[in-house]
Every structure is written in structure tokens, then in C-alpha cells.
C-alpha positions, 0 to 999 in steps of 0.5 A: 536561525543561524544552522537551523536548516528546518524541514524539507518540504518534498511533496505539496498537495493539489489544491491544498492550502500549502499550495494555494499559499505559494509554498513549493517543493525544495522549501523548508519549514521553519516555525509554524505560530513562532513554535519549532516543530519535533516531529510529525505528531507535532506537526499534525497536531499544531496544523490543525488550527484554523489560523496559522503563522508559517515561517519558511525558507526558499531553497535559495534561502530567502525567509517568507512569512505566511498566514494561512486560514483554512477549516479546522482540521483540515491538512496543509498539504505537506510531506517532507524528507524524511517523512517523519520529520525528525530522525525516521526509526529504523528496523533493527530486526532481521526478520527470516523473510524480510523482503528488504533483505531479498532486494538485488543491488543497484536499486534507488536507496529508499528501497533499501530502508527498513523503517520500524516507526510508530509515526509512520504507523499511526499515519499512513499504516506502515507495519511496525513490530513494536520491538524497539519501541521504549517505554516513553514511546509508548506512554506517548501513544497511550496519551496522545491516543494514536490508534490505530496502529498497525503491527507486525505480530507473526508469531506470539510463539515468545522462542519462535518470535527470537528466531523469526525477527532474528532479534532478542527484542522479539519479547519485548515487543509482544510486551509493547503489544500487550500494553497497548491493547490494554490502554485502548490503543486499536491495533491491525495485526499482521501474519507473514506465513512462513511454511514451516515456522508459524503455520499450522499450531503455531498459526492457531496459537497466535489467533487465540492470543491475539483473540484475548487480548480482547476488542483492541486487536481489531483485525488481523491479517494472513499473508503469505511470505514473498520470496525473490530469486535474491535470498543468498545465504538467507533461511530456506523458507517454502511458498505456499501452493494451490493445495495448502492455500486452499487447506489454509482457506478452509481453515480460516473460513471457519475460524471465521464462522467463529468470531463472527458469533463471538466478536461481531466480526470475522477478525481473521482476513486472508491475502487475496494471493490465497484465493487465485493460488487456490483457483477459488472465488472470492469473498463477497464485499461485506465479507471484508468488513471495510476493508481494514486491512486493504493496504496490506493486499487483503481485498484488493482484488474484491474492490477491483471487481466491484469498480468493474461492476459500476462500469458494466451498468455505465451505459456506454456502449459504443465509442464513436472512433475506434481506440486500441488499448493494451493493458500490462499486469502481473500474473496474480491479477489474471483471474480479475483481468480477464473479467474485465477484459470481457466487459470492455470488449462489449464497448463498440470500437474499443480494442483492448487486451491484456498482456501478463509480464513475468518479472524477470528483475525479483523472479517468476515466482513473484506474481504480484504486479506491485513488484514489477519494474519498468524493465519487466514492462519493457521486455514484455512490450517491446516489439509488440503491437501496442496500439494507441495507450498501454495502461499499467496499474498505479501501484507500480509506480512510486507514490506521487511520480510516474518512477518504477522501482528500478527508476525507469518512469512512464516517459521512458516507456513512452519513448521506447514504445513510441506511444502514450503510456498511462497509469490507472487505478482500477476500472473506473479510472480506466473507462474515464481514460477510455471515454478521455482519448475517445473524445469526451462524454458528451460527444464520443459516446453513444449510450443506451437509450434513457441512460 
């Protein structure tokens, strides 16, 4: 073992076996049943026993040998640094807008790392291009049946792909496409729609292509290019605005029509940015068909409004004790805030308003509230009246911490507002905190008779 550092175990479920076996954070992973482990895939696949051996080391570098039983299947529990375990794959692209590359200096490093890693694809739905992967990698994926994958396509437009990756692999990255929809392997393909480069006939010629690869491209994602006020001596590229988004929505709502009677699905999913730059509603829940491309913002706003729905028949009425509440967000989320708004003001005793912070860190143009910092929370708070919580959606904070992108965390905004400060994920979660500070269910709430 002499040299052998292992693998940094950076994260631990709650309630997980990992955790109910003592294992901490700042350990790290030796063996699991006397084998070594190579990388992530490894890793899942020896977890999935029943009946493990783990040999780990404190971080003061004392060896402990575990057992742990649990269901077939069912996770550990860990995460380590780096995720991947062994050397994460870098991007080596340098796509036109590459959001990465609009990013202004002094931020925490990890924002700064572009990954372009199957693993991480396969496992967490990270977008990868499928430029750099090697033939072995992908027989890898074709054996093991990683599936689904999602991948960065753009453009199938092969002189255009040079120019939009900024990269001569672009080729053999549609090649790496073609292989794998042909051995069965699913694939959620994404669209960055760049004005100008591969919208219009070059946005159809890529639906066709994608379309004949056949039932292996499952789904494929439109999403608009983000442009921060940091893109020095990068390609002029222009966002789209409420004409050409609600041009873009007519197109796609028959293309829709289209693969509905010819695959069973609508195949073609819009970013919800379109839809409130547009100022039009919404597709219904169904019209999303599950989600598949929820992480990617398409759907998102859809599945806030059907959380708000469940809390309008909750029953609650009145809190027995008065609560301020103010919620902060960015502008994108206006059009399903202020619903939400009206259905919480209907609560007795509960104040509740919601303020629009601009993000002065990327840019005003950058709407989205995934994109906020603890800064941009801050100048929009400070000095105002803040009641007793100010709630902010989770997606501003890290996974698994209470840390913005600019390393400001949620006790620093306790302390300089001189109230709690919460994170929520969406309506529901927000009633649960409501009914919480308001003194519980049973006894703080009154409700509609029979409910």
C-alpha cells in the first residue's frame, strides 16, 4: 500500500450505507472485496453486491476494514474528488459560446472546468461532445451499455461543427454519434442555438439527421446561447428576443405535430427561456413526455406550476401566527412567481413578496436564477425590509452545500441581513417551510372543514 493514496471520498449520503457504517468525509477508498478500483463505472458496478469488503483509510491515515450488507443494488452512498475517480476528461473544444469561456476571473476553480467525460454523462447527465472519445471508449459504452448518454450535437452541419467547436475532432465526433445509436446505445441530444450559425436550415438539417438515426436518439433539446457581459475577444453571437423566440415556437410546435404521427413522440423540446421571452404559455405536463431533458431547463417552469397546484388544494387556509416571508429570484422565473405569489397570499396571516434581483456579477442580460450570486442577493436585499426568512431557490446554491458561485454561503447572508435565510426547491418544499416556522401541522394550521 505504500504511495497508494486511494480515492477521496468528498460526499456521504444521509442514511446510506456509507454512513450508517461510520465511514466520513476526508477518507479514502482503498479496495472494495481486495480489488482496486479504475474508475467510476468500476466502482458502480462492484457496489452493486449485496455483501462488501471495503478497506479505507482515516484522513489521519489509519487503515479500517468495513463490512457492509445492504439490497442488491442499492448505492453506498459516496462521491469522491475528483467524481470520476480516476483522471476526469477534460473538453478540448472551444466551442463559440462556451459558457465556461464567458466566465470573469476570481471564481472557485471547479467553475473554470470544462469536463467532456462519458462517465459523467452516463451518470449524472453531464453533456458530453463524443469529439474526443477514442475507439476503446466507445466499445466500452457499447459493451457495458451505458445508455442513456447525453451529447452536445449543435449542428451535423460537418464545415459548420469545425467552426462552432472550434475543433478538427468535430468529425469525429458525429462519427462517435452515428456508432452509437447504431449499437442501441439512447442518446438525449442537445441544440445550443446560436443566431446566425445553426438556426433556421441549419437548425432543420440537424432535426432530419438526428431523426434518422433512428429510435436511438430519443430526445433532443433547443436551447438558446447565454451570453454574459465577459465574452472579450470571443465570436459576436446575438440572443434571441420575443419575436424570433415566438418565430421559433411555431416552428417547433409543428415539427412536433410531425414526430408525434411518425415516432410516437414529440422528439423536439424547447428551453422554457423561449416561452417567457415570447410572453406565451406553456406546454401542458404531458406535452413534456417525462421530462427527459429536465436538467437541461426544458420543463422546469412546467413542473414548478404543477407543485403549485398540489399546494392550492392543500387545505391550508390560515397560519395561526403571523410570518413575513420574502422570496428572492431571477427575472426568467417571473411569469410563474407571481402565480405563486397569488396562491400564497390567499393563506391567512402569511405575508409573502417577491423581489427580482438583476445579476450584476454575469450581466442584466443573464435572466436565469441558476446564474445568480450571493452578491447579486445581496445588493438586491440590502437595506430593505426582509421580514422574518428570505427564501432563495436551491439551484443557486452548490450541490449538497449552502455556497453561491462567487463562495458567498447562506450564513453569510444570514448575517448581513440579520435574518434566516432558507433554500427551497419549489412550492411544495416552500409550504412545508411555511407551515415549519409557523409552528407545525397539527397545531398552527387551520384548515378547511374535512380536509
Amino acid at each position: 500500500m505504500t504511495g497508494y493514496k486511494g480515492h477521496l471520498v468528498d460526499y456521504i449520503a444521509s442514511g446510506s450505507p456509507a454512513e450508517k457504517a461510520g465511514i466520513k468525509t476526508g477518507w479514502r477508498l482503498l479496495k472494495i472485496d481486495n480489488q482496486d478500483i479504475g474508475d467510476i463505472i468500476d466502482y458502480r458496478i462492484i457496489e452493486s453486491d449485496t455483501s462488501l469488503r471495503l478497506l479505507m483509510m482515516t484522513e489521519e491515515g489509519y487503515l479500517r476494514r468495513i463490512k457492509i450488507h445492504k439490497p442488491a443494488s442499492a448505492p453506498l452512498g459516496m462521491r469522491f474528488d475528483p467524481p470520476t475517480i480516476s483522471s476526469l476528461q477534460h473538453c478540448q473544444n472551444r466551442c463559440i459560446f462556451c459558457f465556461v469561456e464567458q466566465n470573469p476571473s476570481g471564481l472557485r476553480k471547479a467553475l473554470y472546468v470544462k469536463d467532456d467525460d462519458y462517465r459523467l454523462s452516463f451518470l449524472y447527465g453531464n453533456f458530453i461532445t463524443l469529439n474526443r472519445m477514442t475507439d476503446e471508449e466507445i466499445e466500452r459504452v457499447k459493451r457495458l451499455q451505458l445508455s442513456p448518454l447525453y451529447v452536445s450535437v449543435h449542428t451535423t452541419n460537418p464545415d459548420l461543427r469545425e467552426v462552432m467547436f472550434n475543433s478538427k475532432r468535430a468529425g469525429r465526433g458525429l462519427e462517435n454519434l452515428k456508432k452509437l445509436a447504431a449499437a442501441g446505445i439512447g442518446i438525449h441530444a442537445q441544440i445550443v442555438l446560436c443566431p446566425g450559425y445553426n438556426t433556421g436550415e441549419e437548425m432543420k438539417r440537424t432535426i432530419r439527421d438526428l431523426d434518422g438515426l433512428g429510435k436511438g436518439i430519443l430526445s433532443i433539446a433547443l436551447v438558446p446561447v447565454g451570453l454574459t457581459r465577459y465574452r472579450h475577444g470571443l465570436a459576436q453571437l446575438k440572443r434571441f428576443n420575443a419575436a424570433s423566440a415566438e418565430k421559433l415556437i411555431k416552428q417547433i410546435s409543428a415539427l412536433q405535430k410531425y414526430f408525434l404521427e411518425k415516432r410516437g413522440s414529440r422528439f423536439v423540446f424547447l428551453a422554457d427561456e423561449f416561452y417567457n421571452l415570447a410572453h406565451l404559455p406553456l406546454p401542458e405536463d404531458y406535452e413534456y413526455e417525462g421530462y427527459p431533458q429536465l436538467e437541461n431547463g426544458v420543463g422546469l417552469a412546467r413542473q414548478f406550476l404543477e407543485q403549485l397546484k398540489e399546494v392550492t388544494g392543500s387545505g391550508i387556509t390560515q397560519l395561526s401566527r403571523p410570518l413575513s416571508v420574502t422570496i428572492v429570484s431571477g427575472l426568467a422565473a417571473k411569469p410563474q412567481l407571481l402565480k405563486m405569489n397569488d396562491v400564497f397570499k390567499r393563506i391567512g396571516n402569511l405575508t409573502i413578496k417577491t423581489v427580482f434581483a438583476k445579476n450584476l456579477f454575469f450581466g442584466e442580460q443573464v435572466t436565469v436564477s441558476g446564474l445568480l450570486t450571493g452578491s447579486d442577493l445581496l445588493s438586491t436585499l440590502e437595506g430593505k425590509e426582509a421580514g422574518d426568512v428570505v427564501i432563495v431557490p436551491d439551484i443557486l446554491l452548490k450541490e449538497n452545500s449552502t455556497m453561491f458561485l462567487d463562495d458567498l454561503k447562506l450564513c453569510d447572508l444570514e448575517k448581513s441581513l440579520q435574518v434566516p435565510v432558507r433554500k427551497v426547491s419549489g412550492p411544495r418544499e416552500l409550504l412545508d417551510l411555511i407551515v415549519e416556522m409557523a409552528g407545525g401541522r397539527k397545531n398552527q394550521l387551520k384548515r378547511r372543514a374535512g380536509s
